[in-house]
C-alpha positions as CSV (number, residue, x, y, z in Angstrom):
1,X,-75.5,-3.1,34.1
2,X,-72.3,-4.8,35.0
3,X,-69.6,-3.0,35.5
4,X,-66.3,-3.6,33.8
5,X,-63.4,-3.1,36.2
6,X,-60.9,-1.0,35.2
7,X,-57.7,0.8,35.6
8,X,-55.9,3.9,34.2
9,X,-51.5,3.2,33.5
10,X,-50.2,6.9,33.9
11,X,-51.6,9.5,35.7
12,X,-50.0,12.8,34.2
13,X,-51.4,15.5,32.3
14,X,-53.8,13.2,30.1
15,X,-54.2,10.5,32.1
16,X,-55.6,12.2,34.9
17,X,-58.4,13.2,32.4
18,X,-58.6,9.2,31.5
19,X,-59.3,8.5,35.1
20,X,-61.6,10.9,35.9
21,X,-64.4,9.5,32.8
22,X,-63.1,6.2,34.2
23,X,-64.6,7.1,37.8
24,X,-67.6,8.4,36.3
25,X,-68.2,6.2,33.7
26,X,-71.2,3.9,34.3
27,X,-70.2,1.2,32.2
28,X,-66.6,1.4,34.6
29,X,-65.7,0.1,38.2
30,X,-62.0,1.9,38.9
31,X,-60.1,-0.1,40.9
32,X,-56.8,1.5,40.3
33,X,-54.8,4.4,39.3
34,X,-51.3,4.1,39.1
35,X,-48.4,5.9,38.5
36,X,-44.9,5.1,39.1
37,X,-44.8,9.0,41.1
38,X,-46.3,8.2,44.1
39,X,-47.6,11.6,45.2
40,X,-49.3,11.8,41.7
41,X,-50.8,8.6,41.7
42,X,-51.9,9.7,45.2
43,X,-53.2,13.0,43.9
44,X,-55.4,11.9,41.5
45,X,-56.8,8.7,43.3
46,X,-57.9,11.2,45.8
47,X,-59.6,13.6,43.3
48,X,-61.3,10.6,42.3
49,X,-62.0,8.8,45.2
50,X,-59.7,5.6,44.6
51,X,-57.3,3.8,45.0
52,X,-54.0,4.6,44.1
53,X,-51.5,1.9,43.0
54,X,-47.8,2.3,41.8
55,X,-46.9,-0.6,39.5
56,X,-48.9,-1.8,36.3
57,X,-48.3,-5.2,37.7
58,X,-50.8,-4.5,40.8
59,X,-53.4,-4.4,38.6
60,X,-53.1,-7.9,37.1
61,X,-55.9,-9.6,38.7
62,X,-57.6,-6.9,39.7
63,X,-58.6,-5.4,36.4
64,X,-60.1,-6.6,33.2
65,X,-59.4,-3.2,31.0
66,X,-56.6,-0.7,31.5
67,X,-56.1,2.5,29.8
68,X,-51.7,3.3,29.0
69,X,-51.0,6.9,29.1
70,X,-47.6,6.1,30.1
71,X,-44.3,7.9,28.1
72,X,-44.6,6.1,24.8
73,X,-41.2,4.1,25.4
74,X,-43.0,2.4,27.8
75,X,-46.1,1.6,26.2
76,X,-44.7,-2.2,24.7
77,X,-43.6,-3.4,28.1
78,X,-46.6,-2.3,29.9
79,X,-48.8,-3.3,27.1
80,X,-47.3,-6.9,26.8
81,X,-47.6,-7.7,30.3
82,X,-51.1,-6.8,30.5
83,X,-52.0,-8.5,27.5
84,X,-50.6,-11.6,28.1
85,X,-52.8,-11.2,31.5
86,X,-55.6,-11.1,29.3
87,X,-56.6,-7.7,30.1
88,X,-58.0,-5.6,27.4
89,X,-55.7,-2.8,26.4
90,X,-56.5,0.9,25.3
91,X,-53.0,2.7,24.6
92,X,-52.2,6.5,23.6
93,X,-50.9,7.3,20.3
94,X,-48.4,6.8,19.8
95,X,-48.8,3.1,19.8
96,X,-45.3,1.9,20.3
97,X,-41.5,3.1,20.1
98,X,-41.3,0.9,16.7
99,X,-43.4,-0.5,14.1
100,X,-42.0,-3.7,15.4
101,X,-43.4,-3.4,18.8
102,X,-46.7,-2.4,17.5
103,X,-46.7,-5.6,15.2
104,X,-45.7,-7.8,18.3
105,X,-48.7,-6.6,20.5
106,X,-51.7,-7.0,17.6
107,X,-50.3,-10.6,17.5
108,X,-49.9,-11.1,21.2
109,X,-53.8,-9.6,21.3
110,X,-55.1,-11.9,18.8
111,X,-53.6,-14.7,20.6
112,X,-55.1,-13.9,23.5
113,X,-58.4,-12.7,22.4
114,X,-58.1,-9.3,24.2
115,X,-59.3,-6.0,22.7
116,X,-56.5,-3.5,21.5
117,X,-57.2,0.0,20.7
118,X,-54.8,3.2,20.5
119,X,-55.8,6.3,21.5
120,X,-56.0,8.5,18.2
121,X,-58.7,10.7,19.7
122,X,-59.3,12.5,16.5
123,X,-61.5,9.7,15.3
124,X,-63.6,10.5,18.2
125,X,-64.9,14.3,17.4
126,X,-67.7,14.9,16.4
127,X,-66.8,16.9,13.4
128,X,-64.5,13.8,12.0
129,X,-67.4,11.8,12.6
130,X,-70.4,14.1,10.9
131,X,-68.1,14.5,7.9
132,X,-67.9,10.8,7.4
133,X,-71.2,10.4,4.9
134,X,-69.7,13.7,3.1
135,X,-66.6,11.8,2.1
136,X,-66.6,10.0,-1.2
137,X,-63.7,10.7,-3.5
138,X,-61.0,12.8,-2.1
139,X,-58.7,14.4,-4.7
140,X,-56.8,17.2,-2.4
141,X,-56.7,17.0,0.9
142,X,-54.8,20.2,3.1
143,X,-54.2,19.6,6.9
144,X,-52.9,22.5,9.2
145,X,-52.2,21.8,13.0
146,X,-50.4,24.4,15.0
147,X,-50.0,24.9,18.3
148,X,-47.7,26.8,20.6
149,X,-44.7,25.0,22.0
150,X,-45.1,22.8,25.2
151,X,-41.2,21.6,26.9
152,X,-43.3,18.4,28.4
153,X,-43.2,17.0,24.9
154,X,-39.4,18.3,23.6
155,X,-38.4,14.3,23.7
156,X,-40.4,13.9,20.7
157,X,-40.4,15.8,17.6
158,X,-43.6,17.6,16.1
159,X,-44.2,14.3,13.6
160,X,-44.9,12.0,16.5
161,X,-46.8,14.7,18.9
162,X,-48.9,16.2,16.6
163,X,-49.0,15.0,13.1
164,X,-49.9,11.5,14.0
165,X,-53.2,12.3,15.0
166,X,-53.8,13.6,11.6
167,X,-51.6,11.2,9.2
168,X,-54.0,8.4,10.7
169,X,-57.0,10.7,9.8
170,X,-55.8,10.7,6.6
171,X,-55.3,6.8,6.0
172,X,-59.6,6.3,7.3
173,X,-59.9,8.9,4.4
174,X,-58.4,7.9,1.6
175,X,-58.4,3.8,1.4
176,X,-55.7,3.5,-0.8
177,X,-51.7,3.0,-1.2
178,X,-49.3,5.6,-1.1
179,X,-46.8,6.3,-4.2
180,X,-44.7,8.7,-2.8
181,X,-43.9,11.1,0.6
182,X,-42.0,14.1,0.7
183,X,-41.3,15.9,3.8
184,X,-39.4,19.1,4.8
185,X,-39.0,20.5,8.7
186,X,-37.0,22.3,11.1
187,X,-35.8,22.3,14.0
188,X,-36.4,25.8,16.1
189,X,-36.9,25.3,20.0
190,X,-35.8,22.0,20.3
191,X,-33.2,18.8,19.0
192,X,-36.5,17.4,17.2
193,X,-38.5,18.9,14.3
194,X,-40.7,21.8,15.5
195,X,-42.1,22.1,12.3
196,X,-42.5,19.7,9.4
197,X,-44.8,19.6,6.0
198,X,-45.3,16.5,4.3
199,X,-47.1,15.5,1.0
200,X,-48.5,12.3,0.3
201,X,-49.7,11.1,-2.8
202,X,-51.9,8.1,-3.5
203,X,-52.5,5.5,-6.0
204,X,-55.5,6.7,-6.9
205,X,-54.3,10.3,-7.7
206,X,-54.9,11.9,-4.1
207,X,-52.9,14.5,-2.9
208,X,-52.4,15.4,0.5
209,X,-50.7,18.2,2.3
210,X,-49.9,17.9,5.8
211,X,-48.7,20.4,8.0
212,X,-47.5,20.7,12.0
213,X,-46.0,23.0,13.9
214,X,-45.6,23.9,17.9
215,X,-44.2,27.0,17.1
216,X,-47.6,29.1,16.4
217,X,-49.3,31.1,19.3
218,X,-52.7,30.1,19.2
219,X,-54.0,26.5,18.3
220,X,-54.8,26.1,14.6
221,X,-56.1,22.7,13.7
222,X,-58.6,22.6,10.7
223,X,-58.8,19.9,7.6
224,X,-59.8,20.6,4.0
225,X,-61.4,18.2,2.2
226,X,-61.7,18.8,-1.7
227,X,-64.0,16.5,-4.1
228,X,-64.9,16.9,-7.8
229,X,-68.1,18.0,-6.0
230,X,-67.6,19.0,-2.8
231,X,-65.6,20.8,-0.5
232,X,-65.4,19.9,3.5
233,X,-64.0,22.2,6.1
234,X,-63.3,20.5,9.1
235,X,-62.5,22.8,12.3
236,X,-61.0,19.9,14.6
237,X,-60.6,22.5,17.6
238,X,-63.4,24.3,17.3
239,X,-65.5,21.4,16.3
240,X,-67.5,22.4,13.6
241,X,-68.2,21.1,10.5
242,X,-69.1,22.5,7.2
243,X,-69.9,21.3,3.2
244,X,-69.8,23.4,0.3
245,X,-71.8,21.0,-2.4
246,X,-72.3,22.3,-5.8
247,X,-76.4,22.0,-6.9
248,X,-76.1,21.7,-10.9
249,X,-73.3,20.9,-13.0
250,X,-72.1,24.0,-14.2
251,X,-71.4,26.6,-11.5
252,X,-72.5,30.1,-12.2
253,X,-72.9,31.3,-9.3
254,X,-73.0,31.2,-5.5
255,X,-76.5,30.6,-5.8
256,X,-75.9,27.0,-7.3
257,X,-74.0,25.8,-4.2
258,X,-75.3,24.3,-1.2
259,X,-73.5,25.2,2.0
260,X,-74.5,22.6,4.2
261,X,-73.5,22.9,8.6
262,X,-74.5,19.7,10.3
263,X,-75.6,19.8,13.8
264,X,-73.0,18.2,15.8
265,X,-72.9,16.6,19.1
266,X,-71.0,18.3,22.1
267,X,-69.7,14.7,23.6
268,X,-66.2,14.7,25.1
269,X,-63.9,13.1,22.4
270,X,-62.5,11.5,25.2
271,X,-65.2,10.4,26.8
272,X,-66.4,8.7,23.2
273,X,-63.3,7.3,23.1
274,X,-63.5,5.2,26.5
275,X,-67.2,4.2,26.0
276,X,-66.7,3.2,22.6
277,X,-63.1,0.9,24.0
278,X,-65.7,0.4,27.3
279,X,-68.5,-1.4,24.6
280,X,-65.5,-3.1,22.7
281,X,-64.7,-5.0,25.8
282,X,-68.3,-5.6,26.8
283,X,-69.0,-6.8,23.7
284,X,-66.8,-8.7,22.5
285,X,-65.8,-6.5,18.9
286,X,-63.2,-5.0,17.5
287,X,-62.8,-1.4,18.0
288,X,-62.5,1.6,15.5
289,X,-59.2,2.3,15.9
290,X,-57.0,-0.6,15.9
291,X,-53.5,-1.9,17.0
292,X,-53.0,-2.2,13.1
293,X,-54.8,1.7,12.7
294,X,-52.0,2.7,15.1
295,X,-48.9,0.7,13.9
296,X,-49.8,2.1,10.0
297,X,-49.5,5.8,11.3
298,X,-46.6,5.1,13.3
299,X,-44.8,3.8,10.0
300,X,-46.0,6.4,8.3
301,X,-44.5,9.5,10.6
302,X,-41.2,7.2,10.6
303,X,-41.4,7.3,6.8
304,X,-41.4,11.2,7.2
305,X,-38.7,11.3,9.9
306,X,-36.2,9.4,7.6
307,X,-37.2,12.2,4.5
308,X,-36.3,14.7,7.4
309,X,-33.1,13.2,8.3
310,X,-33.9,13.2,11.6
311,X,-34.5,9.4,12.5
């Protein structure tokens, strides 16, 4: 099989983890890993047995597919450049620094025929993925993602760190336009919102409740999916999945629901996530999670940072 040469933008505390599936990868030939800290780039080019490089512009003409897990500011500039190399583009959430940005790179894509995806990695566990056939008509939705607090991340508030991942969840879920948002949060530990809870409502009648925090102990990130039906539990962290389906109409007992646990598979998300963007490329097809997947969360968390007050 031919192997697709390829290069990792950003070699910090997740895109170390990037370049090492890149090295491994079958389907991928790493020629580069850069980072504009020279004794990190070197660092992790050694653990992988590479090269290490120091500007994105040294791999223009050496790669054909770069993974950005840069600081999101500089995701547009990097991004462009690429693109307008031709090289196809996988880019951490989130996407851009403005919904403007985002909008500017899906054109600049399609105009060069390149492959853009954004790295909303939730789309890529195998829970999210197993519950998919389960999913039919979503009435109430309840998110809860929690996590102790991490200083590496106090340039962004919890809306953008955490709540993304989950606000784009949603939006594969329910297909349909929102009505209204309302969104309260707080700032604890830092000058951005450490905690927020939104809800959405939908067109259709859906109602979701979203919830993030960084100021919890222990990681807590679980979904609840709730169907005239059916109920799904979604354990995003512990990677399980489970349906509650009622059998007959009429409920009389626990004996007349089903309480289904699908076997799951134990792939990397991450890993999924690069061979899926890996096949994209090969390909020739559009990938899962788009530039326009990515630039309708970010508007979304900049809807909730205005009801904050905090944009």
């Amino acid at each position: 099989m031919e192997k697709i040469r390829t290069a990792i933008i950003g070699a910090g505390s997740l895109g170390q983890h990037h370049a090492r599936i890149l090295a491994s990868h079958p389907g991928s030939d790493l020629v580069g890993i850069v980072d504009i800290d020279e004794n990190q780039a070197r660092k992790i080019a050694a653990a992988c047995k590479k090269e290490p490089l120091f500007s994105h512009r040294d791999v223009i003409n050496r790669a054909g597919a770069c993974v950005i897990a840069v600081p999101t500011p500089e995701h547009y500039k990097i991004t462009k450049d690429l693109i307008s190399a031709g090289i196809h583009c996988l880019v951490e959430k989130p996407f851009t620094t403005t919904v403007e940005e985002a909008q500017d790179l899906i054109s600049l894509s399609t105009a060069k025929n390149t492959v853009l995806q954004v790295g909303h990695v939730e789309r890529f566990n195998p829970a999210v993925i197993a519950s998919e056939p389960y999913v039919k008509n979503p009435k109430f939705i309840e998110v809860n993602r929690l996590g102790p607090y991490d200083p590496r991340t106090s340039h962004i508030g919890v809306v953008l760190d955490l709540m993304i991942h989950d606000l784009d969840i949603l939006l594969s879920l329910v297909k349909d336009k929102i009505v209204s948002l309302e969104a309260h949060g707080a700032k604890i530990l830092s000058d951005h919102e450490d905690i927020a809870k939104v809800r959405i409502k939908f067109a259709g009648g859906c109602v979701a409740d979203v919830s993030a925090s960084r100021v919890s102990l222990e990681k807590y990130r679980k979904i609840r999916i709730f169907q005239p039906d059916s109920y799904i539990s979604i354990d995003y962290a512990g990677k399980s999945l489970k349906v509650y389906r009622k059998r007959k109409e009429v409920v009389k007992s626990l004996s007349d629901v089903d309480v289904l646990k699908p076997k799951l598979k134990t792939d990397e998300p991450l890993y999924c996530e690069i061979d899926h963007f890996l096949n994209c490329v090969k390909e020739g097809k559009q990938p899962s999670v788009t530039g326009e997947h990515g630039r309708d969360a970010l508007e979304i968390a900049y809807e909730v940072l205005k009801k904050l007050n905090t944009f």
